[in-house]
Backbone as CSV, one residue per row, in Angstrom:
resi,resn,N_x,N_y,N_z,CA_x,CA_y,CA_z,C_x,C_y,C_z
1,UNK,-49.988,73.289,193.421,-50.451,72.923,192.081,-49.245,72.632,191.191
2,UNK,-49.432,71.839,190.560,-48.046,71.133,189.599,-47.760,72.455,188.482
3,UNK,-47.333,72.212,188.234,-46.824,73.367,187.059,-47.001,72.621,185.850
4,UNK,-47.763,73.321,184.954,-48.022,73.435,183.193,-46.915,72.636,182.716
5,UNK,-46.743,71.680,181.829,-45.600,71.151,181.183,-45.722,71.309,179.940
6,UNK,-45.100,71.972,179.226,-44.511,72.544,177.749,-43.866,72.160,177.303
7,UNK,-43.819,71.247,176.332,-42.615,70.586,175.019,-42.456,71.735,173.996
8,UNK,-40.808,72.083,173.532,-40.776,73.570,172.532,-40.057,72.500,171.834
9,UNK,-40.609,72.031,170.532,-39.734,71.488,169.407,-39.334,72.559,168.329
10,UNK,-38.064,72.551,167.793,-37.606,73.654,167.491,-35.761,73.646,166.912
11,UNK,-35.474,73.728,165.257,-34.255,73.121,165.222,-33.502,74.345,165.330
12,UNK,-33.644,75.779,165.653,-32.983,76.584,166.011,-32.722,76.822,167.574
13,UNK,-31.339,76.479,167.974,-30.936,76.378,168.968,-31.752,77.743,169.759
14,UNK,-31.065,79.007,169.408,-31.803,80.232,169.837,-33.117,80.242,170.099
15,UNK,-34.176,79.964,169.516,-35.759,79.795,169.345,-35.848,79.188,170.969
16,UNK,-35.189,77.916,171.244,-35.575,76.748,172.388,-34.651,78.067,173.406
17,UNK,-33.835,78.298,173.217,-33.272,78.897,174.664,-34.406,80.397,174.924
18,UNK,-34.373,80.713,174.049,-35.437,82.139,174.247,-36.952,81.336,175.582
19,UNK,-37.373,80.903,174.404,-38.807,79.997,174.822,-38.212,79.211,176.026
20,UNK,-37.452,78.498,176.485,-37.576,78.066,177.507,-37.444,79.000,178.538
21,UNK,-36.472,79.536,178.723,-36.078,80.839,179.794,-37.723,82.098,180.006
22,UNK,-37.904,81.683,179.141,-38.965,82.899,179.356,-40.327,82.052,180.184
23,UNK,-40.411,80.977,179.420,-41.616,80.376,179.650,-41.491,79.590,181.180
24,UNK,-39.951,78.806,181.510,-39.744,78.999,183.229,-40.367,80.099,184.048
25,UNK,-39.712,81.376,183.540,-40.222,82.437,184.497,-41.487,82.811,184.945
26,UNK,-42.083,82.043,183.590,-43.551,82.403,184.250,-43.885,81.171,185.411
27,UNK,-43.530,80.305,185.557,-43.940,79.181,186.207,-44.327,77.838,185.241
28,UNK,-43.742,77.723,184.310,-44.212,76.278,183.491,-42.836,75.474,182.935
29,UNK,-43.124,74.277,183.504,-41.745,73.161,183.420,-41.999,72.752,181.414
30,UNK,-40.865,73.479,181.462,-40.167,73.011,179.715,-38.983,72.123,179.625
31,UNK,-39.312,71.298,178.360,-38.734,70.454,177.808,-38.531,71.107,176.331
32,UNK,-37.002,70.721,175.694,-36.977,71.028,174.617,-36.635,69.817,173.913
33,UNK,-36.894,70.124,172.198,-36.253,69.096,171.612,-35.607,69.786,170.217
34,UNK,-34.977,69.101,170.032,-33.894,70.227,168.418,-34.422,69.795,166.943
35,UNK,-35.407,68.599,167.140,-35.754,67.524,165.813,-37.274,66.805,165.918
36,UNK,-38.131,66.310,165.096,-39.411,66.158,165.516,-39.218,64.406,166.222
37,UNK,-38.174,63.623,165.780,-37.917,62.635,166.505,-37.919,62.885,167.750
38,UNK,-36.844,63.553,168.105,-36.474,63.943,169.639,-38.023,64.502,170.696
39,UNK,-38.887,65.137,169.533,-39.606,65.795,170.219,-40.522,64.303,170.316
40,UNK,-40.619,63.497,169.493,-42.057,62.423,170.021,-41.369,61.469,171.006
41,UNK,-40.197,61.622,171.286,-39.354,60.830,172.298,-39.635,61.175,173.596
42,UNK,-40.065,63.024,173.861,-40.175,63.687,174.341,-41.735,63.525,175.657
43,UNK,-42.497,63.534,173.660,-43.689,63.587,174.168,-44.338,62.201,175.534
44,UNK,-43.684,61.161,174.959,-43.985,60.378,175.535,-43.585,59.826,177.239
45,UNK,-42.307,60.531,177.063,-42.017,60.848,178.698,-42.040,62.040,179.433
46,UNK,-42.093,62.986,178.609,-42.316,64.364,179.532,-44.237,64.458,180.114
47,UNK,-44.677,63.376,178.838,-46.430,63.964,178.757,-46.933,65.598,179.080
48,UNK,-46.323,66.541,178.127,-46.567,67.843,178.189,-48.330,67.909,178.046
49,UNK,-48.541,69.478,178.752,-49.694,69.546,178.771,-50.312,70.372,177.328
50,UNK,-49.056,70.694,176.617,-49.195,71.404,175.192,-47.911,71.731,174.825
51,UNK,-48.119,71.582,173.979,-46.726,71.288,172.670,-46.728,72.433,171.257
52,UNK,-45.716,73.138,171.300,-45.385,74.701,170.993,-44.499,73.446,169.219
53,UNK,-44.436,73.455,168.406,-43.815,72.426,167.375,-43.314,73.706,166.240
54,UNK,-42.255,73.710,165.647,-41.578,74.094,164.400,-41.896,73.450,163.249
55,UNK,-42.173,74.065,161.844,-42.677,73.121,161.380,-41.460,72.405,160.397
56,UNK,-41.090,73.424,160.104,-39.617,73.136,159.331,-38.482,72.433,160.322
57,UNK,-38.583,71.131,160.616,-37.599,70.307,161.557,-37.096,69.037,160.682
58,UNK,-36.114,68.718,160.942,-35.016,67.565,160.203,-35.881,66.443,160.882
59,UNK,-35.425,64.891,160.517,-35.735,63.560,161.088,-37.229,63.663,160.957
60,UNK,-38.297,64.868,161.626,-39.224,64.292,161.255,-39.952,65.870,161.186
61,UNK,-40.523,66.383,160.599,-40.974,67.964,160.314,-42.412,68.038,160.871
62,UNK,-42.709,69.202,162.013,-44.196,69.266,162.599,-45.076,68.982,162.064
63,UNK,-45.166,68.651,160.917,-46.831,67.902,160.366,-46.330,66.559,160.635
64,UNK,-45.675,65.953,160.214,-45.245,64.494,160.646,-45.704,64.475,162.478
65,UNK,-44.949,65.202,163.083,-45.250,65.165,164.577,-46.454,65.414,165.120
66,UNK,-47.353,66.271,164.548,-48.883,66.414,164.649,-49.207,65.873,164.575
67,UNK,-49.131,64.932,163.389,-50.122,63.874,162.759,-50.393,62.475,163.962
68,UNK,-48.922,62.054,164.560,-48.548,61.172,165.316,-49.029,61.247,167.179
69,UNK,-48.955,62.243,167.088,-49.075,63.094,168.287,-51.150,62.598,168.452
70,UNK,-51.305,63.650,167.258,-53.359,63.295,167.546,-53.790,61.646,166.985
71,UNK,-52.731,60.781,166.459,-53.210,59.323,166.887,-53.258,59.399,168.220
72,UNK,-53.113,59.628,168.943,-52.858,59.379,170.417,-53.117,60.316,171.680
73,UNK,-53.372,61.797,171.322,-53.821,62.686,172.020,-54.763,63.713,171.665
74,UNK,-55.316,64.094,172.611,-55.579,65.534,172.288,-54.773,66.945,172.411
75,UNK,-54.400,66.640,173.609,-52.925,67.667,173.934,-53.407,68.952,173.225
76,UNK,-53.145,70.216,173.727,-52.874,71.532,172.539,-51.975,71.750,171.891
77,UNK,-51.621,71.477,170.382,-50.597,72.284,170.011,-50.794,73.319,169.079
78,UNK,-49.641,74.295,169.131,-49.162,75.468,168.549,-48.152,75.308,167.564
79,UNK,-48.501,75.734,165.997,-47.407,75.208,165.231,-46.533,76.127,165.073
80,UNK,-45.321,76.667,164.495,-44.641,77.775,164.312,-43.908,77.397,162.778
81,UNK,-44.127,78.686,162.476,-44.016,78.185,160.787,-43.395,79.595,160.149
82,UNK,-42.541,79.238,159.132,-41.692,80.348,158.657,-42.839,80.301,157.166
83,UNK,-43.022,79.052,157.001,-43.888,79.219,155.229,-44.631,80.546,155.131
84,UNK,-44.747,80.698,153.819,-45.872,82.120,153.695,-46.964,81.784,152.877
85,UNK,-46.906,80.427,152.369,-48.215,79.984,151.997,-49.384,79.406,152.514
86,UNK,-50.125,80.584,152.848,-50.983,79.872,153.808,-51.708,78.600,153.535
87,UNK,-51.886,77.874,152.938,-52.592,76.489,152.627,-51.527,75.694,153.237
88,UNK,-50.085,75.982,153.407,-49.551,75.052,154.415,-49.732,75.220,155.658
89,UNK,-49.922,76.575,155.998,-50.374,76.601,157.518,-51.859,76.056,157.621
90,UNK,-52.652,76.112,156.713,-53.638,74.858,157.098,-53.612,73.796,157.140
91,UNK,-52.936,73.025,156.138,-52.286,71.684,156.368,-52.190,71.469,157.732
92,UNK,-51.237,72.282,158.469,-51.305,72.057,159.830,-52.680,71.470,160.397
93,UNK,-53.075,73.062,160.465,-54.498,72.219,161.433,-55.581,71.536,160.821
94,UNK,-55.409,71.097,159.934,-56.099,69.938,159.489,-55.473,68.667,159.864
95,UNK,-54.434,68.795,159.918,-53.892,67.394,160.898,-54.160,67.521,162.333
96,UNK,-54.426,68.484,162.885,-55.098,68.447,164.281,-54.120,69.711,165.220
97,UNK,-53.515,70.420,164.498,-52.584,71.613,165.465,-53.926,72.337,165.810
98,UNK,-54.159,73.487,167.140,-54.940,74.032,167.630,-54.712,75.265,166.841
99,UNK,-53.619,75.628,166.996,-53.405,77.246,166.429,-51.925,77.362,165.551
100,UNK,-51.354,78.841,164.974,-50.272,78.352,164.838,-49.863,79.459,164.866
101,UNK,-48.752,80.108,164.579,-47.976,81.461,164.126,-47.147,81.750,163.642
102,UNK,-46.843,82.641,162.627,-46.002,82.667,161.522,-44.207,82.901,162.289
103,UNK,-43.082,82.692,161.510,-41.720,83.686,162.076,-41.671,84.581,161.170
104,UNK,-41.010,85.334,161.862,-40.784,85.842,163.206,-42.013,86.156,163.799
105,UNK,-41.939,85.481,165.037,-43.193,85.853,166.580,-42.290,86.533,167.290
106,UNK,-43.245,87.499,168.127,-42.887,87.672,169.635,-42.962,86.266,170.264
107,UNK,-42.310,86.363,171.368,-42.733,85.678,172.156,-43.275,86.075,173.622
108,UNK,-43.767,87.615,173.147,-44.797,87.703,174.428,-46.293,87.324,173.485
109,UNK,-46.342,87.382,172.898,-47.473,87.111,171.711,-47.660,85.631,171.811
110,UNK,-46.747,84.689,171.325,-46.374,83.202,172.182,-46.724,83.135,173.277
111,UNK,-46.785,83.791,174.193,-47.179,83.371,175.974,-48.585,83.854,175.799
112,UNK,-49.166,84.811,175.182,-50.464,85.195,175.461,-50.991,84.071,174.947
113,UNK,-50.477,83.426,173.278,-51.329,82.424,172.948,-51.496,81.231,173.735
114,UNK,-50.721,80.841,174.351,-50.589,79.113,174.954,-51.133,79.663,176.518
115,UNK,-50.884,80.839,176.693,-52.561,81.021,178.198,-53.449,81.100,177.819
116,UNK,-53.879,81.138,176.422,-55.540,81.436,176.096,-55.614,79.953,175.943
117,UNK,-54.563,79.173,175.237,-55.186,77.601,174.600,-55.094,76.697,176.256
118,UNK,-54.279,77.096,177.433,-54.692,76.315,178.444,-56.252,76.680,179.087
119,UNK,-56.314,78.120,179.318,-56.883,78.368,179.614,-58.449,77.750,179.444
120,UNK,-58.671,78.036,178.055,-59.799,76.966,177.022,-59.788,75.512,177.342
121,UNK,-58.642,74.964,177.291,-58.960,73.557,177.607,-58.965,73.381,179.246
122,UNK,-59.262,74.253,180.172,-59.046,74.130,181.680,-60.612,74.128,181.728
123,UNK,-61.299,72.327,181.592,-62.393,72.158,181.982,-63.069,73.087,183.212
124,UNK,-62.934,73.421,184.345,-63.304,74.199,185.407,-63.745,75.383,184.739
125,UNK,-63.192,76.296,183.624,-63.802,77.474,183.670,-64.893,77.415,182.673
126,UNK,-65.723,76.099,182.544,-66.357,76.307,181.694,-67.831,76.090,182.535
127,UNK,-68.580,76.887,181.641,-70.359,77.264,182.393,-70.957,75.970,182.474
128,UNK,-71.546,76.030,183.841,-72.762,74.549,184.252,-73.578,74.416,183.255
129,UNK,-73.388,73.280,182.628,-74.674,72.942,180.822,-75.554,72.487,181.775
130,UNK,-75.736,72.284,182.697,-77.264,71.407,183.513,-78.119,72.874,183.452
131,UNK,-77.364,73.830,183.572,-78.689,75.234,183.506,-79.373,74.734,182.034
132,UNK,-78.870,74.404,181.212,-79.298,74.011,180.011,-80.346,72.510,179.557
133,UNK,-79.559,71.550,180.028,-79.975,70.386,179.512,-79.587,69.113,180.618
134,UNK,-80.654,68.467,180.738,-80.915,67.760,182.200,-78.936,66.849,182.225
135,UNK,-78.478,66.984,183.095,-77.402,66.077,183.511,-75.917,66.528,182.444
136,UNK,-76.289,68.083,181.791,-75.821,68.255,181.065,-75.092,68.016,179.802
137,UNK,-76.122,67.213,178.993,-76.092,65.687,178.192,-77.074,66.299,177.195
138,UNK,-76.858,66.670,175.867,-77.779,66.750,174.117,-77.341,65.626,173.702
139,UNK,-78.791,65.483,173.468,-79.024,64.503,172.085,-79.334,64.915,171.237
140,UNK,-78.766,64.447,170.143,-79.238,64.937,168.988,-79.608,63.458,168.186
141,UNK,-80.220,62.610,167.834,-80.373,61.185,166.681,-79.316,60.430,167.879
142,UNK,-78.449,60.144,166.984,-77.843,59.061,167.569,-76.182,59.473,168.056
143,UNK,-76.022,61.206,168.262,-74.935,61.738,168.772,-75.697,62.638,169.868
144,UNK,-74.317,62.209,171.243,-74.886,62.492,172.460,-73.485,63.748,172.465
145,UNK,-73.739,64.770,173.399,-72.622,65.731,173.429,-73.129,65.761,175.353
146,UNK,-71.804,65.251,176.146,-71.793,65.855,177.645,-70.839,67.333,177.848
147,UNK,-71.520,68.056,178.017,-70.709,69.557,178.138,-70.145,69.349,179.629
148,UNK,-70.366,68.386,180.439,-69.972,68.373,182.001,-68.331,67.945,181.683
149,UNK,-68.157,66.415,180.995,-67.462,65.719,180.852,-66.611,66.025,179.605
150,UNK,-67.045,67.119,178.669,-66.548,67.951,177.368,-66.391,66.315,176.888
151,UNK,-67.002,65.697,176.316,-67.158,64.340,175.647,-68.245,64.702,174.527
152,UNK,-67.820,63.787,173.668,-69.115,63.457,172.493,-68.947,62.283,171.929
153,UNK,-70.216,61.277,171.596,-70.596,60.043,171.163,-71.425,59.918,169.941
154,UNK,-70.938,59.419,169.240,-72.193,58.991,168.464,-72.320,57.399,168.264
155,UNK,-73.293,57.165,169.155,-73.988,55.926,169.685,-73.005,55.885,170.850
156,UNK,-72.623,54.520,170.356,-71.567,54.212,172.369,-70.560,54.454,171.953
157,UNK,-69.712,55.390,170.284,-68.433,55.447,169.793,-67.826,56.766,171.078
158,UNK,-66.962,57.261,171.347,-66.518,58.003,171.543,-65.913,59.145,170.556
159,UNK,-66.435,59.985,170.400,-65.876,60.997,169.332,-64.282,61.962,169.829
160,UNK,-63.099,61.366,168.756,-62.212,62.059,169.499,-61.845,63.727,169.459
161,UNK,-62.279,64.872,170.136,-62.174,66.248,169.891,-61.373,66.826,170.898
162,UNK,-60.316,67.858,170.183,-59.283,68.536,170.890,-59.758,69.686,171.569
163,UNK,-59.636,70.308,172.436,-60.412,71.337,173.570,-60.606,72.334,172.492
164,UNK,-59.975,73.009,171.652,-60.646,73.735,171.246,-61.697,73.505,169.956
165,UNK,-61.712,72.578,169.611,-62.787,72.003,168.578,-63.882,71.719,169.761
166,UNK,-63.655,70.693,171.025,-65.196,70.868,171.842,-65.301,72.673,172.021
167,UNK,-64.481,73.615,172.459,-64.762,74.358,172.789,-65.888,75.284,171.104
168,UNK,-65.545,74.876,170.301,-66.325,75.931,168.852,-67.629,75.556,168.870
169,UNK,-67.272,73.888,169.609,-68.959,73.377,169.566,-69.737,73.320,170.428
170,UNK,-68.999,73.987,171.616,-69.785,74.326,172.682,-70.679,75.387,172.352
171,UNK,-69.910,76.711,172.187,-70.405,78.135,171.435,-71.406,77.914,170.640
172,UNK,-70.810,77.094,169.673,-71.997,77.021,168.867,-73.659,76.600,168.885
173,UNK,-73.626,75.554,169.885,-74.652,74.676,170.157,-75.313,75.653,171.264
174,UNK,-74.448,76.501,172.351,-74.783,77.494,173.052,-75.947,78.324,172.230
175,UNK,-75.536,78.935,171.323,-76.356,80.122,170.345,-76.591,79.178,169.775
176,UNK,-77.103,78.136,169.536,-77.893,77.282,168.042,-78.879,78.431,167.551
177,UNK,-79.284,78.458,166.368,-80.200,79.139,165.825,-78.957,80.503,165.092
178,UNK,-78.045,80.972,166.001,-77.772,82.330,165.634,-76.814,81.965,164.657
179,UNK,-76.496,82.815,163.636,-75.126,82.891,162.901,-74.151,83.509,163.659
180,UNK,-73.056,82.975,163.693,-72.128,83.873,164.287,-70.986,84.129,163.626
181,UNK,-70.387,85.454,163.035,-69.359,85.352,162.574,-67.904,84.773,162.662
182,UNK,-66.882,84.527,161.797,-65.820,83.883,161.927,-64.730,84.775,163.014
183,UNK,-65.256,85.881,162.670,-63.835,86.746,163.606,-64.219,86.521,165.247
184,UNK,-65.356,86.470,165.108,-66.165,86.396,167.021,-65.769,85.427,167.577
185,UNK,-65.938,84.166,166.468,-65.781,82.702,166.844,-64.094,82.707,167.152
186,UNK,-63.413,83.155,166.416,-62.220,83.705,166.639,-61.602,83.735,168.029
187,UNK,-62.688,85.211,168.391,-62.025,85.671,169.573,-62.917,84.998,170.557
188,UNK,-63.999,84.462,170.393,-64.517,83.589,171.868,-63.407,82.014,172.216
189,UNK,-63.699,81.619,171.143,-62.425,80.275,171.319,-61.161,80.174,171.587
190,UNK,-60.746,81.194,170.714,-58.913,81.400,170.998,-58.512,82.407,171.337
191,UNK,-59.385,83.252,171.775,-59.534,84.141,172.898,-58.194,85.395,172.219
192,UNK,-58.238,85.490,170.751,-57.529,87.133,170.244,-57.997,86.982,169.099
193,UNK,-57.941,88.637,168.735,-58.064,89.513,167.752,-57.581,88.770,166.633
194,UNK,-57.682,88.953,165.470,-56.977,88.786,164.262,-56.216,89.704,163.885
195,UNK,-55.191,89.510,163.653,-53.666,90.734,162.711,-54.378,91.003,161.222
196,UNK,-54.637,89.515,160.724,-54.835,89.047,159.307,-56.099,88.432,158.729
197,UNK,-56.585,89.041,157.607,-57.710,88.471,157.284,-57.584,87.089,156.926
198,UNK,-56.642,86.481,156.693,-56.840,84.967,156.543,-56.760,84.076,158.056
199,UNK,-56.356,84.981,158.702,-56.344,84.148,160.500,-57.792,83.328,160.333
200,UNK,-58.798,84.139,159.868,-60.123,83.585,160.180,-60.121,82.167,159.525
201,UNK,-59.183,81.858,158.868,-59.495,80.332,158.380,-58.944,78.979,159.015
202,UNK,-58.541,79.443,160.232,-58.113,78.824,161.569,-59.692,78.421,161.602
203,UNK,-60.655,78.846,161.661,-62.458,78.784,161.792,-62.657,77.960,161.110
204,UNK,-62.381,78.216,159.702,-62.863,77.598,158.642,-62.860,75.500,158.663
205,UNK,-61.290,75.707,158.774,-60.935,74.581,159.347,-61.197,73.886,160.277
206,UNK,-61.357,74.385,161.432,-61.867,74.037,162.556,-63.068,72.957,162.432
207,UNK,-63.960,74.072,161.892,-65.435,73.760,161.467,-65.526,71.575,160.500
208,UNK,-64.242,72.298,159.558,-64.452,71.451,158.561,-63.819,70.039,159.325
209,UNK,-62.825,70.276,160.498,-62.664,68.929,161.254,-64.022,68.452,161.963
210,UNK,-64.660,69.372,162.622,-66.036,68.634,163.677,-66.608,68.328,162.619
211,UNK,-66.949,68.423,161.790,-68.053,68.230,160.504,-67.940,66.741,159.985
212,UNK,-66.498,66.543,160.082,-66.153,65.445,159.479,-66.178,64.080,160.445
213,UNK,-66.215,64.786,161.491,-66.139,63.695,162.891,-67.804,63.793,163.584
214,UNK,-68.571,64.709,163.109,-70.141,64.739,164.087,-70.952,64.168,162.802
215,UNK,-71.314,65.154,161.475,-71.839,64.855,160.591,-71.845,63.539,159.898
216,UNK,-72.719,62.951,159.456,-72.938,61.579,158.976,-72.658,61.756,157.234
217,UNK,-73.053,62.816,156.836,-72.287,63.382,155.810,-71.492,64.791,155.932
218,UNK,-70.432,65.248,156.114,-69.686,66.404,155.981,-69.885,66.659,154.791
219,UNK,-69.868,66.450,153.609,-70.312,67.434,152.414,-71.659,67.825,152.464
220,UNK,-72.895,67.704,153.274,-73.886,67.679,153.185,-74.281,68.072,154.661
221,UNK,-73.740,69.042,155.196,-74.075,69.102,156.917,-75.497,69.345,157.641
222,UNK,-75.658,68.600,158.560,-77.205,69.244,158.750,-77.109,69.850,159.937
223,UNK,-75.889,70.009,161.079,-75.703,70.342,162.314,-75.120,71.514,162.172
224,UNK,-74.196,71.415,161.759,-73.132,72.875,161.207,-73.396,73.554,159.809
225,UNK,-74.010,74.303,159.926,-74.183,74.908,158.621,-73.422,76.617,158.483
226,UNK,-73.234,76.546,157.646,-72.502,77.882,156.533,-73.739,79.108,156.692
227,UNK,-73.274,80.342,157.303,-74.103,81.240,157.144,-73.472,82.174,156.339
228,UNK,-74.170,82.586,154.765,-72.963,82.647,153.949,-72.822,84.177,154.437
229,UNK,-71.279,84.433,154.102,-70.754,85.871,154.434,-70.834,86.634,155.654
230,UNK,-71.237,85.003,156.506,-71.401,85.549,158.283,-70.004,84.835,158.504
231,UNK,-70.590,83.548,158.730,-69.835,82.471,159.431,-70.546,81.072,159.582
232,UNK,-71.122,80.661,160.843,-71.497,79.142,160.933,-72.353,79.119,162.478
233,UNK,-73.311,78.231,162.264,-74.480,78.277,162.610,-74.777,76.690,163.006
234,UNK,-75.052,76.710,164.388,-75.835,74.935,164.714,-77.144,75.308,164.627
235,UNK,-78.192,74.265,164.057,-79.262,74.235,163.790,-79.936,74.767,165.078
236,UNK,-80.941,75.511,165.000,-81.941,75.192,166.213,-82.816,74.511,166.359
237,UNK,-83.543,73.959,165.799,-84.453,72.743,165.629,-84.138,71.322,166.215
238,UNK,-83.028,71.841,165.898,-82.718,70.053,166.765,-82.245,70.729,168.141
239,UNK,-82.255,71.433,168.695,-82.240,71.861,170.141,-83.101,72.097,170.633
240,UNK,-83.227,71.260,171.696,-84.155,71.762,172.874,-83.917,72.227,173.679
241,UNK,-83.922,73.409,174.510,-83.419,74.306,175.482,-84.246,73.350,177.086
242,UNK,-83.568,72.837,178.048,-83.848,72.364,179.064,-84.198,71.234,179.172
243,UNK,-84.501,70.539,178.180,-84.886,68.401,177.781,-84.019,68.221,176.892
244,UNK,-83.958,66.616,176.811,-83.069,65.869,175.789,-83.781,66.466,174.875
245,UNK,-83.183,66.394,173.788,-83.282,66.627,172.400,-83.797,65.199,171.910
């Protein structure tokens, strides 16, 4: 089996030697880069299977590289961020980062995260939807979701979603009807605990990207809805358990 490929963008020399040496040992081929230039130079010939990004970088700074990166992929990335305002660490994933983590990290904390985000996007471990829905294919109007193929359409468009955004809407559409809280959704998707009560807005966000890409109005959702002081909820009504919808 090929080995995991990891891009560590990162303008502290120390940061890339730590992270690479460690992340070899486990078995995954790293590439580093010192600048967000270097790193999209990177991206394009290493084709990593997830991308670990700094956000504070010269030539071109990890939101610049995110942004550029999800024209063109889904890829997982992990942002790493010294800011302490969290509305910039959302910034992040509103440009499309999967997760992120403040400095100073461990970096055994770093390895647990980027095995939970392969792990999640490793189509194979995910449950047969045909127990569910014929050919494993919802309809909903005029958006089709294949849980076989982790794809979604609305009409013949292709909807573009990063593994762990299909993965919130897998869960979700799984339990349609139920509310489920933000910390659960948390730990079913990105598979840990929260340190911090604002971690949960990794959710929040999440939510507010599929919304904007499934919903025909996102200010007005009729698929994803707000269960207030729970979390978030897919309709059940528009699910049919075992037929198209």
């Amino acid at each position: 089996m090929k080995p995991t490929r990891i891009l560590v963008a990162d303008d502290e020399a120390s940061i890339r030697r730590v992270l690479e040496t460690r992340l070899r040992l486990v078995g995954h081929a790293v590439a580093t880069a010192e600048n967000g230039a270097k790193a999209l130079e990177l991206f394009s010939s290493f084709k990593p299977d997830l991308v670990v990004l700094d956000v504070m970088m010269p030539a071109l700074d990890g939101f610049a590289v995110t942004e550029q990166i999800r024209a063109q992929s889904e890829v997982p990335i992990i942002l790493l961020t010294a800011l302490s305002d969290v509305a910039d660490r959302i910034t992040g994933l509103q440009l499309g980062a999967d997760d992120y983590m403040v400095k100073p990290f461990s970096p055994k904390e770093l390895e647990a995260r980027i095995r939970s985000v392969l792990r999640r996007s490793d189509t194979s471990s995910h449950p047969d939807a045909t127990q569910l829905w014929p050919a494993g294919i919802l309809r909903i109007g005029d958006l089709s979701i294949d849980f076989n193929r982790r794809q979604a359409f609305k009409g013949v468009t292709r909807v573009r979603l990063t593994g762990m955004e299909f993965n919130m809407l897998e869960l979700l559409v799984r339990r349609a009807g139920v509310a489920i809280p933000r910390l659960e959704i948390l730990e079913e998707v990105w598979g840990y605990r929260p340190e911090r009560a604002h971690d949960s807005r990794v959710v929040d966000v999440h939510v507010s990207r599929l919304r904007s890409k499934l919903e025909d109005n996102p200010e007005q959702p009729e698929l994803i809805l707000t269960a207030r002081g729970t979390g978030y909820l897919f309709v059940r009504q528009q699910v049919a358990l075992g037929e198209a919808a």
